[in-house]
N, C-alpha and C positions, 0 to 999 in steps of 0.2 A: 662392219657397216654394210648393209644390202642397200643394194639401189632403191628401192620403197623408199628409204629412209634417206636419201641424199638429195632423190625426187621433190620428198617433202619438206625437208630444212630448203630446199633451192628455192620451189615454189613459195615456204611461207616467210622468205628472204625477199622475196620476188616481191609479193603480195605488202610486205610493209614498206622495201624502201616505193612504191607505187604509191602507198596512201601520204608518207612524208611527203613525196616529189608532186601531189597533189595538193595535198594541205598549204607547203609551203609556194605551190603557184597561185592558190587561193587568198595568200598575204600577199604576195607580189601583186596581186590584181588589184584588190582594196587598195594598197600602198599606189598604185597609179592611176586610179581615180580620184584618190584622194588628190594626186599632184594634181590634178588635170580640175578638178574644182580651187583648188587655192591659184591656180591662175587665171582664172577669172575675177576671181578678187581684184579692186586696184590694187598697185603696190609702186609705190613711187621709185624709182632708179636714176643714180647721179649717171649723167651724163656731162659731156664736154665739146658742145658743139658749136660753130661759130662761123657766120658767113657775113661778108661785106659783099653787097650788090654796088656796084658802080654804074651810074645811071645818067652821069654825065651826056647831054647831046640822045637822048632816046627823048621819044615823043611817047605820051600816053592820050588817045582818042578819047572823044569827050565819051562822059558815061561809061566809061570803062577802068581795069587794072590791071596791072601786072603783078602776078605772084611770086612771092618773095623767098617763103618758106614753109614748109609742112612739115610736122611731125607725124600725119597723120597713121593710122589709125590710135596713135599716143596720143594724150590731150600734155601739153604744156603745163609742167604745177612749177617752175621756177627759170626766168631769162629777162635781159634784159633788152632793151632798143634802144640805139642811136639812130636818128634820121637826121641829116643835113639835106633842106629841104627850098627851094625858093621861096620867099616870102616879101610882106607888102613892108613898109613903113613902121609897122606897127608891130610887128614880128610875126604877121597872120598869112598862114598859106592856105593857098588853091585847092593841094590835094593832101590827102585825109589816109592813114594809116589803120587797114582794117585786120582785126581780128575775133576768129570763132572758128566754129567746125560749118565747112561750107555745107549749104550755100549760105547758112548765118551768122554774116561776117560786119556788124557793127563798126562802128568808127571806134577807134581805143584812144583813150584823153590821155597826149604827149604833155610833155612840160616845156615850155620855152627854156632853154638856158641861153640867158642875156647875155654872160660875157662869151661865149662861146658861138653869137650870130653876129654878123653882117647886116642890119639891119635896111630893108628896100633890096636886097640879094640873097643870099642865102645862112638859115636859121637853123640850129640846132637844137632838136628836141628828145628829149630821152621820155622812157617808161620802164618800170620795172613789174615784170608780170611774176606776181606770188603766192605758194600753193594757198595759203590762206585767206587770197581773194577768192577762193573756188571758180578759179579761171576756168572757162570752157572754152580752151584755142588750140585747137590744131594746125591753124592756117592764117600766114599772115598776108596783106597783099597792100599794094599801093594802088590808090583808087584816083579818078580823075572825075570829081562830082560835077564838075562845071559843061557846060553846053560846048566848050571849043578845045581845040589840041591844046594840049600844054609842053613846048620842047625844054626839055628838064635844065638848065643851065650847068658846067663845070661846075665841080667839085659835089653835084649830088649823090649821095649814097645813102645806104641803109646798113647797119652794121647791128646782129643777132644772134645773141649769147645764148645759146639755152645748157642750163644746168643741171635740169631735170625735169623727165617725163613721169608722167602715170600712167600706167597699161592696168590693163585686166576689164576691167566693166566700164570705164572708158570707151574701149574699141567698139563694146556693144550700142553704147550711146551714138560715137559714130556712124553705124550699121543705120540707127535706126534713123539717124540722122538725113543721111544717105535714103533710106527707102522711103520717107514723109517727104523726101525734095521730087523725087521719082511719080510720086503719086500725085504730088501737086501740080508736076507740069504735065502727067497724063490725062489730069481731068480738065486742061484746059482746049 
């Protein structure tokens, strides 16, 4: 065998594992754009998270809240809420449990559970948020609608189960969420 010939098995060695080691980074590319479009997609994921706010003796200013919990940029598709809350005679409280993707953050319709209140003290109220309400909540917060302080009496808290989030076109919702609150308080 002459060098010609060794040249040229080397080079057309050379020349194909090149086109392979091409070809096959040209599927590797597709194959991760492809990942990178299927996560944008929603896709719901069990999670296991869980927080009790102790609220005991804090005060919340009138027109104001305190933020409880976020998932955000995930929107919430399965959790549940305990709130022990002050309340009137009637099992009716002052302040209001909000959630959404801020800034739009709605009051969420708690349930009284009777045997589990104090009635003229404090009341406990549950909610269950489910993917099939097509919940829009990133963001929970305890809201204080009334015109005066409200100093939260013992044994208040908020206890928040979440069991699964939704990512993907979600976050986007957020995002836009986020830039329509931006533009509305720059045009004012």
């Amino acid at each position: 065998m002459n060098i010609k010939n060794i040249i040229s098995i080397f080079g057309f060695n050379f020349i194909i594992a090149t086109i392979i080691l091409l070809l096959s980074t040209a599927n590797n590319n597709k194959n991760i754009a492809f990942s990178q479009h299927e996560m944008q997609e929603a896709q719901t994921s069990q999670v296991f998270d869980s927080v009790t706010v102790l609220l005991d003796g804090k005060s919340v200013p009138p027109k104001n809240f305190i933020a409880l919990y976020t998932s955000a940029p995930s929107k919430i598709a399965s959790a549940h809420l305990g709130a022990q809350l002050p309340c009137d005679d009637n099992g009716v409280t002052k302040l209001k449990i909000l959630g959404g993707i801020m800034p739009n953050v709605p009051p969420l319709n708690m349930t009284l559970d009777l045997p589990m209140s104090t009635l003229g003290m404090v009341c406990m109220y549950h909610l269950d948020i489910m993917q099939q309400n097509d919940s829009k909540i990133t963001d929970i917060a305890l809201q204080n609608p009334t015109e005066e302080y409200i100093i939260l009496p013992a044994m208040t808290s908020v206890v928040i189960h979440v069991s699964a989030i939704q990512t993907g076109s979600v976050e986007e919702e957020h995002m836009a969420t986020e830039e329509g609150a931006a533009e509305s308080s720059s045009s004012h």
